[in-house]
C-alpha positions as a Markdown table, in Angstrom:
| # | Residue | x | y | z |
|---|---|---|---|---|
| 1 | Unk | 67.2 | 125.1 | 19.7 |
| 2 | Unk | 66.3 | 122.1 | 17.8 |
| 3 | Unk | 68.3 | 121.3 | 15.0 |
| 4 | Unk | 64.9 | 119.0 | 13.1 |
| 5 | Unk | 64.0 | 119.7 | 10.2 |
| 6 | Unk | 61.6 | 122.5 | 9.8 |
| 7 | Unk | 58.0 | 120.8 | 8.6 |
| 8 | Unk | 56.6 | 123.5 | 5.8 |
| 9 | Unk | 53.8 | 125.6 | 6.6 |
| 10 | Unk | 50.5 | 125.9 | 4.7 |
| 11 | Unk | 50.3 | 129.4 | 4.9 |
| 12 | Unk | 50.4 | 130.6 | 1.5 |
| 13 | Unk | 52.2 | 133.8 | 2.1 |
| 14 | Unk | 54.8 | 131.6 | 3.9 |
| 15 | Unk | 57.3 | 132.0 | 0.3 |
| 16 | Unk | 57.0 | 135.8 | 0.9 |
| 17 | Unk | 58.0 | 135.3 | 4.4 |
| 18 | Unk | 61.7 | 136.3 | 5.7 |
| 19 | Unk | 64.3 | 133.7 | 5.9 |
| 20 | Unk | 67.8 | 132.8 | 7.0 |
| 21 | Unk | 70.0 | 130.7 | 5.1 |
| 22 | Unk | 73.3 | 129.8 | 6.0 |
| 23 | Unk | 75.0 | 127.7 | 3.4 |
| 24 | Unk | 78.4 | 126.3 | 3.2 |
| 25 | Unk | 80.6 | 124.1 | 0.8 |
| 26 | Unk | 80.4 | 120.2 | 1.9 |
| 27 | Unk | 84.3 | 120.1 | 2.1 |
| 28 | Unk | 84.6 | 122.0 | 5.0 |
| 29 | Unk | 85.9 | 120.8 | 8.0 |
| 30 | Unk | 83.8 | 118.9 | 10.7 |
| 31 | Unk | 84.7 | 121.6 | 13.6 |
| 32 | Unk | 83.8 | 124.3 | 10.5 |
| 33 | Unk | 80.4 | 122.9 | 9.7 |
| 34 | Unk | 79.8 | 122.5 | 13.8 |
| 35 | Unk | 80.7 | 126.1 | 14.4 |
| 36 | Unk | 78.5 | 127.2 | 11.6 |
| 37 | Unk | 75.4 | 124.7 | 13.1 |
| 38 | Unk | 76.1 | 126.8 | 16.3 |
| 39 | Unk | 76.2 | 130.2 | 14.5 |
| 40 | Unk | 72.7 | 128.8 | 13.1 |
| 41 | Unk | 71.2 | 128.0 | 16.2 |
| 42 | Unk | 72.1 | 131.4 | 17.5 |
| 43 | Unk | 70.7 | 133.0 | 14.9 |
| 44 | Unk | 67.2 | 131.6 | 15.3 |
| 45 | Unk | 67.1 | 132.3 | 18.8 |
| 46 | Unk | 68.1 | 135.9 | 18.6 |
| 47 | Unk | 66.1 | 136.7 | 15.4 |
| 48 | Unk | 62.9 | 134.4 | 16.9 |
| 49 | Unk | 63.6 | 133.2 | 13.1 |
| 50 | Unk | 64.0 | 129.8 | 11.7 |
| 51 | Unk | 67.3 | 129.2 | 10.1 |
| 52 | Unk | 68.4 | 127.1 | 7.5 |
| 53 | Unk | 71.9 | 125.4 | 7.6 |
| 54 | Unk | 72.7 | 123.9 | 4.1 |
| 55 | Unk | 75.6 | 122.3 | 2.8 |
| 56 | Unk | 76.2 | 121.9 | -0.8 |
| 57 | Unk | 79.3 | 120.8 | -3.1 |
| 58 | Unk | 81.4 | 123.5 | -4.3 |
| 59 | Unk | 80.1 | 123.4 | -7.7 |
| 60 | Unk | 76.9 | 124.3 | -7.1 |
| 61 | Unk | 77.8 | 126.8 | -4.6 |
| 62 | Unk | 80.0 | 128.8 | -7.5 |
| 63 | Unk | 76.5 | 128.1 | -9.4 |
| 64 | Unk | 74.7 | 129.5 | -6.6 |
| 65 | Unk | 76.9 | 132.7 | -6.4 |
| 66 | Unk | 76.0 | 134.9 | -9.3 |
| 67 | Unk | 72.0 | 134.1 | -8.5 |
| 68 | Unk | 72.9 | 136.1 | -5.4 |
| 69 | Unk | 73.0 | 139.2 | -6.7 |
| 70 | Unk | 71.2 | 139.4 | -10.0 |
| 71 | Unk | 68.3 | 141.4 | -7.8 |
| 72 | Unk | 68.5 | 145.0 | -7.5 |
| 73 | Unk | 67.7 | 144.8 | -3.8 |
| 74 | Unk | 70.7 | 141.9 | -3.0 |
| 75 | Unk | 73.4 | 142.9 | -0.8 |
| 76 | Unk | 75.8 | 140.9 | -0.2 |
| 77 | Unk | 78.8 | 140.9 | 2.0 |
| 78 | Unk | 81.7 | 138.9 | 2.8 |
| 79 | Unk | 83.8 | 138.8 | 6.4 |
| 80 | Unk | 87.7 | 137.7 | 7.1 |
| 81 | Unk | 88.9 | 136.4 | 10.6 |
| 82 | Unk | 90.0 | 138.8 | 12.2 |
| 83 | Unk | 93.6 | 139.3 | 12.2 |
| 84 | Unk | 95.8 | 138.0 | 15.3 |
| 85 | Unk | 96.8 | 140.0 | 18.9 |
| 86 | Unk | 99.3 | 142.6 | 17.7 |
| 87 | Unk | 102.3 | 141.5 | 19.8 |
| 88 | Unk | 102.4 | 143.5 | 23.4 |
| 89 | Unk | 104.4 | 146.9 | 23.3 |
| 90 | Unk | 107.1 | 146.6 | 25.2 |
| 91 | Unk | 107.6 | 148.3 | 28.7 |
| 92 | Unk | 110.2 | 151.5 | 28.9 |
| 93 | Unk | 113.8 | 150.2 | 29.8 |
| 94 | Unk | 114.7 | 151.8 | 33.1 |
| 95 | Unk | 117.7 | 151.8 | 34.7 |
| 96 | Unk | 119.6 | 152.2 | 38.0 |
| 97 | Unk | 122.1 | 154.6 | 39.0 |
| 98 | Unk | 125.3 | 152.6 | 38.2 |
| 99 | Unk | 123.7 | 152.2 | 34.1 |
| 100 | Unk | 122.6 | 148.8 | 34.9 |
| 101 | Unk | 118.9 | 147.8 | 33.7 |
| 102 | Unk | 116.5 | 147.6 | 37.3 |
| 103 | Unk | 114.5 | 144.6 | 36.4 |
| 104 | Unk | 112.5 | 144.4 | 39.8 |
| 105 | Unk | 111.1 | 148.2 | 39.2 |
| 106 | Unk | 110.2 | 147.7 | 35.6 |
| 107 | Unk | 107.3 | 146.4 | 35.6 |
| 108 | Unk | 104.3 | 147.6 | 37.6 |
| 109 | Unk | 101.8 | 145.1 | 36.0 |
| 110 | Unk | 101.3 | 142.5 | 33.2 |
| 111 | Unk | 99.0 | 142.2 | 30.4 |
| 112 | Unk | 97.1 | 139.0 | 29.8 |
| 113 | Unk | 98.3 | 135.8 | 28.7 |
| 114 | Unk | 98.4 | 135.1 | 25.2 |
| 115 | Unk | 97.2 | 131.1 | 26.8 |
| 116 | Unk | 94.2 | 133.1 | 27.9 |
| 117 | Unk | 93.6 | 135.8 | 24.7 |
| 118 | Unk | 96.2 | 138.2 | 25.3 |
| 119 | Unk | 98.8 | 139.5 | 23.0 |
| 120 | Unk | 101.7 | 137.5 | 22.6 |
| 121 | Unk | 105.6 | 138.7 | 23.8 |
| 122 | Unk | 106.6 | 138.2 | 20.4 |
| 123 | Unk | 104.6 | 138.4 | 16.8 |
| 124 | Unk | 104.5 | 135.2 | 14.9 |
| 125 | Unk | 106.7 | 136.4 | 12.6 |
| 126 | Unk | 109.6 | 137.9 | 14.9 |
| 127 | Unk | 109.9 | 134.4 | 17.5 |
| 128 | Unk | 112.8 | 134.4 | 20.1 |
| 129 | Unk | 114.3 | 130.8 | 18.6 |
| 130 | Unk | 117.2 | 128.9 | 20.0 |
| 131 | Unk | 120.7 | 128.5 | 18.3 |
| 132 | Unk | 120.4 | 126.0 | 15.6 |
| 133 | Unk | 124.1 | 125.1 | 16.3 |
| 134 | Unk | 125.9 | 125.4 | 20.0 |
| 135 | Unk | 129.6 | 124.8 | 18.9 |
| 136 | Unk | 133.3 | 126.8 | 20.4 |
| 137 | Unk | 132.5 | 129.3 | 17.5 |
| 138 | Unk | 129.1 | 130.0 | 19.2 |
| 139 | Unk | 130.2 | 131.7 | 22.4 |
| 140 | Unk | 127.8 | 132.8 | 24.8 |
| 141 | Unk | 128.3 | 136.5 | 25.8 |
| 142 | Unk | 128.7 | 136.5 | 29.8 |
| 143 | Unk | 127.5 | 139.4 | 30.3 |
| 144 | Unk | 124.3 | 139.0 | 28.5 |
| 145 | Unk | 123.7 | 135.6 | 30.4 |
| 146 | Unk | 125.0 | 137.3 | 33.6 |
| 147 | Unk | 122.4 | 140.2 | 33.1 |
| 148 | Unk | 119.5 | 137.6 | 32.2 |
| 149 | Unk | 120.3 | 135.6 | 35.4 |
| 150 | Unk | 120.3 | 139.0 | 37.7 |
| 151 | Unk | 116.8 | 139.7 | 35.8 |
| 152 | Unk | 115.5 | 136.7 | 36.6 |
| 153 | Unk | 115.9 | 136.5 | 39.8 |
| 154 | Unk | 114.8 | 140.3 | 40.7 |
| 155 | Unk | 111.6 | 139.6 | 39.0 |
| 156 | Unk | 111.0 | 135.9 | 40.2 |
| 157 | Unk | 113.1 | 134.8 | 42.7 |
| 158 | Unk | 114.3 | 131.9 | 40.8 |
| 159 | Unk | 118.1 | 130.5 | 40.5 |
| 160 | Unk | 119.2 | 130.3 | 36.4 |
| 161 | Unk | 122.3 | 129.3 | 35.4 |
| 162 | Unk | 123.7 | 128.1 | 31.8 |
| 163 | Unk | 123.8 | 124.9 | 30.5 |
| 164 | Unk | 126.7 | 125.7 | 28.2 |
| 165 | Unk | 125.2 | 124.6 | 25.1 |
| 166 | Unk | 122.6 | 128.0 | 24.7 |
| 167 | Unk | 120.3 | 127.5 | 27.0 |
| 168 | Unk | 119.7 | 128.9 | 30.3 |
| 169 | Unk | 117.9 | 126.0 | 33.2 |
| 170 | Unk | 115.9 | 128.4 | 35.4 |
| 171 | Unk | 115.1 | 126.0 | 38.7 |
| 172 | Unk | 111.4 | 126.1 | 39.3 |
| 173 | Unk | 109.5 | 125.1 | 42.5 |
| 174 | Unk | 108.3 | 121.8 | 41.0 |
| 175 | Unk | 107.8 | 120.0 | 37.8 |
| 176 | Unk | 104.3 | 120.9 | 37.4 |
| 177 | Unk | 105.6 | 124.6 | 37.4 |
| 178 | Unk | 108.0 | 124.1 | 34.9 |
| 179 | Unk | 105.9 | 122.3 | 32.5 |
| 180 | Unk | 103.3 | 125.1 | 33.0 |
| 181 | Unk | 105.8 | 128.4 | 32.8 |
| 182 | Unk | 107.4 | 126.0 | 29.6 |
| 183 | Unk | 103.9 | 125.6 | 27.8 |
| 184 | Unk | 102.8 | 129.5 | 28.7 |
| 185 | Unk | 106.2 | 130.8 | 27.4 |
| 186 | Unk | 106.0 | 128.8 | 24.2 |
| 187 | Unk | 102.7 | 130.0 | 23.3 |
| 188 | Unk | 104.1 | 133.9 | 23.7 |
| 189 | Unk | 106.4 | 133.0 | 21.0 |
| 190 | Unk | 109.7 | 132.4 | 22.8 |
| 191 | Unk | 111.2 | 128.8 | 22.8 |
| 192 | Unk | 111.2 | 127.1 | 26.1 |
| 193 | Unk | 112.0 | 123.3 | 27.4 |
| 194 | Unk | 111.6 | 121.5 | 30.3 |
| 195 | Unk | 113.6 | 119.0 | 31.9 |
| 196 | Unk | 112.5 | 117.6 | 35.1 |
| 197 | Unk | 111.8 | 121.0 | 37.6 |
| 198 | Unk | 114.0 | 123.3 | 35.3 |
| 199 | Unk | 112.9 | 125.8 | 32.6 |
| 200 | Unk | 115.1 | 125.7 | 30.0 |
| 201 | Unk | 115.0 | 129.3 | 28.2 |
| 202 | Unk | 117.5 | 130.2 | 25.3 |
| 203 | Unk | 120.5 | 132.3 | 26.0 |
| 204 | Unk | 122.0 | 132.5 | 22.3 |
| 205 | Unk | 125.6 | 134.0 | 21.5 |
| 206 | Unk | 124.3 | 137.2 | 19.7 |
| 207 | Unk | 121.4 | 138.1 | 22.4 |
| 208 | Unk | 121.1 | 141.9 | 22.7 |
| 209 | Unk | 120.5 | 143.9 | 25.9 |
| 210 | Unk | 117.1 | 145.4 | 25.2 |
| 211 | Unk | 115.7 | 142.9 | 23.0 |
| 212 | Unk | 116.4 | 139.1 | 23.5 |
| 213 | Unk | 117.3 | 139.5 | 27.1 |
| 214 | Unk | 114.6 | 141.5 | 27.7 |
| 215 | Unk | 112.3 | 139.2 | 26.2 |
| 216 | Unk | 113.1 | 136.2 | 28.1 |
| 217 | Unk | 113.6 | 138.0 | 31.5 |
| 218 | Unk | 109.5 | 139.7 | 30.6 |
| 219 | Unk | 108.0 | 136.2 | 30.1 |
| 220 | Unk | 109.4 | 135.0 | 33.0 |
| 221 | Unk | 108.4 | 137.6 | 34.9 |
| 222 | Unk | 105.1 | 137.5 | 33.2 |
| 223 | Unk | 104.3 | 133.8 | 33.6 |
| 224 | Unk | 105.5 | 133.5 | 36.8 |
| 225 | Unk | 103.7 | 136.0 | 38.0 |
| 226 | Unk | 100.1 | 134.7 | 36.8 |
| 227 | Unk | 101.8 | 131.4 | 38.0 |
| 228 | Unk | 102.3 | 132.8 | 41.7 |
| 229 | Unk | 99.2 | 134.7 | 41.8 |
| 230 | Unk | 96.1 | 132.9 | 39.7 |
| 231 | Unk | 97.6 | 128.8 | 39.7 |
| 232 | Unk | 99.3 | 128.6 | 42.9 |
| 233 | Unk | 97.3 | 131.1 | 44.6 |
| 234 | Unk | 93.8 | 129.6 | 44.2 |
| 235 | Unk | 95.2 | 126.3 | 45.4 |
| 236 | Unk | 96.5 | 127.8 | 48.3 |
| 237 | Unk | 92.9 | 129.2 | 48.8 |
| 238 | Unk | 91.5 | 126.3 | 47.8 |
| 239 | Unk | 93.1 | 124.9 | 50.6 |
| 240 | Unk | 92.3 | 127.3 | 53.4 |
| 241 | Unk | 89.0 | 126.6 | 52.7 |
| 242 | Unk | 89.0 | 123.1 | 53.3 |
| 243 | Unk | 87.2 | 121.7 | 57.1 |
Protein backbone atom coordinates (compact mmCIF):
# COMPACT_ATOMS: atom_id res chain seq x y z
CA UNK A 1 0.00 0.00 0.00
CA UNK A 2 1.28 3.45 -0.30
CA UNK A 3 2.32 5.02 2.71
CA UNK A 4 1.70 9.10 0.83
CA UNK A 5 -0.21 11.19 2.28
CA UNK A 6 -3.83 10.92 1.71
CA UNK A 7 -4.94 14.11 -0.53
CA UNK A 8 -8.60 15.24 1.09
CA UNK A 9 -11.60 14.62 -0.71
CA UNK A 10 -14.27 17.28 -1.71
CA UNK A 11 -17.02 15.19 -0.94
CA UNK A 12 -18.77 16.98 1.71
CA UNK A 13 -19.99 13.93 3.57
CA UNK A 14 -16.30 12.84 3.58
CA UNK A 15 -16.15 14.19 7.75
CA UNK A 16 -19.07 11.72 8.28
CA UNK A 17 -17.23 9.03 6.57
CA UNK A 18 -15.46 6.05 8.63
CA UNK A 19 -11.93 6.32 9.56
CA UNK A 20 -8.86 4.55 11.02
CA UNK A 21 -6.51 6.17 13.07
CA UNK A 22 -3.65 4.66 14.53
CA UNK A 23 -1.74 6.94 16.85
CA UNK A 24 1.26 6.47 18.91
CA UNK A 25 3.58 8.58 21.32
CA UNK A 26 6.79 9.96 19.26
CA UNK A 27 9.17 8.33 21.86
CA UNK A 28 8.65 5.02 20.71
CA UNK A 29 11.13 2.98 19.37
CA UNK A 30 12.12 2.98 15.55
CA UNK A 31 11.33 -0.95 15.13
CA UNK A 32 7.84 0.14 17.31
CA UNK A 33 6.75 2.88 15.10
CA UNK A 34 7.76 0.45 11.90
CA UNK A 35 5.68 -2.37 13.18
CA UNK A 36 2.87 -0.06 13.80
CA UNK A 37 3.30 1.56 9.91
CA UNK A 38 2.92 -2.22 8.97
CA UNK A 39 0.00 -2.84 11.29
CA UNK A 40 -1.37 0.33 9.29
CA UNK A 41 -0.79 -0.81 6.00
CA UNK A 42 -2.52 -3.96 6.86
CA UNK A 43 -5.34 -2.47 7.97
CA UNK A 44 -6.14 -0.51 4.93
CA UNK A 45 -5.84 -3.34 2.78
CA UNK A 46 -8.01 -5.62 4.72
CA UNK A 47 -10.70 -2.98 5.63
CA UNK A 48 -10.43 -1.39 1.71
CA UNK A 49 -10.04 1.72 4.26
CA UNK A 50 -7.59 4.42 4.43
CA UNK A 51 -5.61 4.54 7.63
CA UNK A 52 -4.04 7.18 9.35
CA UNK A 53 -0.71 6.50 11.20
CA UNK A 54 0.01 9.61 13.60
CA UNK A 55 2.57 10.18 15.95
CA UNK A 56 2.30 12.74 18.62
CA UNK A 57 4.34 13.73 21.90
CA UNK A 58 3.14 12.19 24.96
CA UNK A 59 1.60 15.20 26.26
CA UNK A 60 -0.79 15.61 23.83
CA UNK A 61 -1.55 12.03 23.63
CA UNK A 62 -2.61 12.10 27.69
CA UNK A 63 -4.60 15.30 26.27
CA UNK A 64 -5.98 13.27 23.59
CA UNK A 65 -7.10 10.38 25.97
CA UNK A 66 -10.05 11.69 27.87
CA UNK A 67 -11.59 13.17 24.38
CA UNK A 68 -11.74 9.48 23.63
CA UNK A 69 -14.39 8.62 25.46
CA UNK A 70 -16.49 11.67 26.41
CA UNK A 71 -19.17 10.09 23.52
CA UNK A 72 -21.76 7.80 24.59
CA UNK A 73 -21.07 5.62 21.55
CA UNK A 74 -16.87 5.47 22.26
CA UNK A 75 -15.47 2.17 23.11
CA UNK A 76 -12.35 1.86 23.73
CA UNK A 77 -10.06 -1.05 24.43
CA UNK A 78 -6.66 -1.65 25.33
CA UNK A 79 -4.34 -5.01 24.45
CA UNK A 80 -1.08 -6.57 26.42
CA UNK A 81 1.49 -8.84 24.60
CA UNK A 82 0.78 -11.75 25.05
CA UNK A 83 2.44 -13.56 27.65
CA UNK A 84 5.55 -15.99 26.84
CA UNK A 85 5.53 -20.07 25.79
CA UNK A 86 4.68 -21.72 29.10
CA UNK A 87 7.84 -23.87 29.59
CA UNK A 88 7.28 -27.59 27.89
CA UNK A 89 5.81 -30.26 30.50
CA UNK A 90 8.17 -32.56 31.04
CA UNK A 91 8.04 -36.21 29.63
CA UNK A 92 7.17 -39.27 32.29
CA UNK A 93 10.47 -40.62 33.85
CA UNK A 94 10.64 -44.28 32.82
CA UNK A 95 12.72 -46.69 33.91
CA UNK A 96 14.44 -50.12 33.23
CA UNK A 97 14.36 -53.14 35.11
CA UNK A 98 17.51 -52.78 37.23
CA UNK A 99 15.78 -49.02 38.59
CA UNK A 100 18.01 -47.22 36.23
CA UNK A 101 16.26 -44.25 34.11
CA UNK A 102 15.98 -45.71 30.14
CA UNK A 103 16.96 -42.59 28.35
CA UNK A 104 16.76 -44.07 24.65
CA UNK A 105 12.94 -45.12 25.28
CA UNK A 106 11.74 -41.90 26.81
CA UNK A 107 11.14 -40.00 24.39
CA UNK A 108 8.98 -40.90 21.40
CA UNK A 109 9.04 -37.26 19.91
CA UNK A 110 10.04 -33.63 20.53
CA UNK A 111 8.16 -30.47 20.69
CA UNK A 112 9.39 -27.46 18.66
CA UNK A 113 12.25 -25.36 19.32
CA UNK A 114 11.91 -22.48 21.37
CA UNK A 115 14.71 -20.91 18.24
CA UNK A 116 11.70 -21.56 16.10
CA UNK A 117 8.41 -20.56 18.61
CA UNK A 118 8.29 -23.42 20.76
CA UNK A 119 8.14 -23.59 24.44
CA UNK A 120 11.32 -23.37 26.07
CA UNK A 121 12.94 -26.54 28.46
CA UNK A 122 13.07 -24.22 31.16
CA UNK A 123 10.70 -20.92 32.17
CA UNK A 124 12.65 -17.74 32.29
CA UNK A 125 12.41 -17.68 35.78
CA UNK A 126 13.53 -21.36 36.69
CA UNK A 127 17.08 -21.34 34.21
CA UNK A 128 19.46 -24.39 34.52
CA UNK A 129 22.75 -22.03 35.46
CA UNK A 130 26.24 -23.18 35.98
CA UNK A 131 28.12 -23.16 39.48
CA UNK A 132 29.15 -19.63 40.16
CA UNK A 133 32.22 -21.27 42.06
CA UNK A 134 34.02 -24.78 40.97
CA UNK A 135 36.33 -25.19 44.10
CA UNK A 136 37.30 -28.93 46.34
CA UNK A 137 34.17 -27.94 48.41
CA UNK A 138 32.10 -28.17 45.19
CA UNK A 139 32.23 -31.84 44.36
CA UNK A 140 30.68 -33.12 41.51
CA UNK A 141 28.38 -36.20 42.38
CA UNK A 142 29.64 -39.19 40.07
CA UNK A 143 26.86 -40.71 39.78
CA UNK A 144 24.81 -37.84 38.64
CA UNK A 145 27.59 -37.01 35.88
CA UNK A 146 27.91 -40.85 35.22
CA UNK A 147 24.05 -41.01 34.67
CA UNK A 148 24.11 -37.70 32.34
CA UNK A 149 26.92 -39.16 30.27
CA UNK A 150 24.93 -42.72 29.84
CA UNK A 151 21.88 -40.36 28.85
CA UNK A 152 23.61 -38.66 26.48
CA UNK A 153 24.87 -41.02 24.64
CA UNK A 154 21.57 -43.35 24.45
CA UNK A 155 19.73 -40.40 23.13
CA UNK A 156 22.59 -38.92 20.74
CA UNK A 157 25.32 -41.04 20.28
CA UNK A 158 27.74 -38.50 21.42
CA UNK A 159 30.92 -39.11 23.91
CA UNK A 160 30.68 -36.50 27.27
CA UNK A 161 32.98 -36.53 29.73
CA UNK A 162 33.75 -33.88 32.73
CA UNK A 163 35.93 -31.21 32.64
CA UNK A 164 36.37 -31.12 36.39
CA UNK A 165 35.54 -27.73 36.94
CA UNK A 166 31.30 -28.23 36.53
CA UNK A 167 30.98 -28.71 33.24
CA UNK A 168 30.41 -31.55 31.04
CA UNK A 169 32.38 -31.27 27.13
CA UNK A 170 29.88 -33.30 25.00
CA UNK A 171 32.23 -34.03 21.55
CA UNK A 172 30.14 -32.96 18.60
CA UNK A 173 30.64 -33.93 14.86
CA UNK A 174 32.04 -30.52 14.01
CA UNK A 175 32.36 -27.05 15.20
CA UNK A 176 29.49 -25.80 13.33
CA UNK A 177 27.38 -28.41 15.39
CA UNK A 178 28.49 -27.29 18.52
CA UNK A 179 28.05 -23.64 18.01
CA UNK A 180 24.50 -24.50 16.70
CA UNK A 181 23.43 -27.32 19.60
CA UNK A 182 25.31 -24.37 22.07
CA UNK A 183 23.17 -21.34 20.67
CA UNK A 184 19.76 -23.73 20.48
CA UNK A 185 20.35 -24.95 24.09
CA UNK A 186 20.91 -21.46 25.44
CA UNK A 187 17.83 -20.15 24.07
CA UNK A 188 15.77 -23.11 26.01
CA UNK A 189 17.05 -21.69 29.10
CA UNK A 190 19.90 -24.01 30.04
CA UNK A 191 23.61 -22.57 29.97
CA UNK A 192 25.72 -24.00 27.37
CA UNK A 193 29.46 -23.16 25.89
CA UNK A 194 31.39 -24.01 23.16
CA UNK A 195 34.90 -24.61 22.75
CA UNK A 196 36.20 -25.64 19.53
CA UNK A 197 33.85 -29.08 18.41
CA UNK A 198 32.72 -29.58 22.18
CA UNK A 199 29.44 -28.64 23.88
CA UNK A 200 30.11 -27.70 27.11
CA UNK A 201 26.79 -28.29 29.26
CA UNK A 202 26.75 -27.78 33.21
CA UNK A 203 27.11 -30.66 35.46
CA UNK A 204 26.88 -28.76 38.99
CA UNK A 205 27.57 -30.55 42.51
CA UNK A 206 23.88 -30.53 43.66
CA UNK A 207 22.24 -31.71 40.25
CA UNK A 208 19.15 -33.94 40.97
CA UNK A 209 18.16 -37.10 39.11
CA UNK A 210 14.83 -36.05 37.60
CA UNK A 211 15.35 -32.49 37.26
CA UNK A 212 18.81 -31.00 36.30
CA UNK A 213 20.03 -34.19 34.76
CA UNK A 214 17.06 -34.64 33.12
CA UNK A 215 17.15 -31.31 31.75
CA UNK A 216 20.37 -31.39 30.15
CA UNK A 217 20.11 -34.96 28.85
CA UNK A 218 16.26 -33.57 27.03
CA UNK A 219 17.90 -30.60 25.31
CA UNK A 220 20.48 -32.63 24.03
CA UNK A 221 18.34 -35.02 22.87
CA UNK A 222 16.07 -32.40 21.65
CA UNK A 223 18.52 -30.25 19.74
CA UNK A 224 20.33 -32.88 18.41
CA UNK A 225 17.66 -34.37 17.11
CA UNK A 226 16.29 -31.29 15.01
CA UNK A 227 20.13 -31.04 14.31
CA UNK A 228 20.31 -34.64 12.78
CA UNK A 229 17.05 -34.48 11.13
CA UNK A 230 16.12 -30.77 9.77
CA UNK A 231 20.09 -29.06 9.52
CA UNK A 232 22.10 -31.93 8.65
CA UNK A 233 19.45 -33.70 6.90
CA UNK A 234 18.44 -31.13 4.25
CA UNK A 235 22.13 -30.70 3.42
CA UNK A 236 22.52 -34.16 2.92
CA UNK A 237 19.51 -33.88 0.51
CA UNK A 238 20.65 -30.90 -0.74
CA UNK A 239 23.39 -32.79 -1.87
CA UNK A 240 21.81 -35.81 -3.42
CA UNK A 241 20.27 -33.52 -5.53
CA UNK A 242 23.08 -32.05 -6.98
CA UNK A 243 24.14 -33.17 -11.14
Amino acid sequence: MDSTSLTPRSDPDQSAAPRIIVVLETGVSLAVHSACADLAAGLADRTRMPVTLASIPACCLDALRPTLGRARESRIRDYAPAPPPAPMSSAPFLLRADGRPDWGAMWGSFCELALYGGPPHRGPDNPLRAPLTFGASAVTNETMVDEMRRGIWETTGLYAEPTGDGWLAVTCESRAMAAWLCATIILENVEARVEEDRLLVPAGPDYRLEDEVKSIITVLAKTNHYWQAHITGEDRAAGDGVG
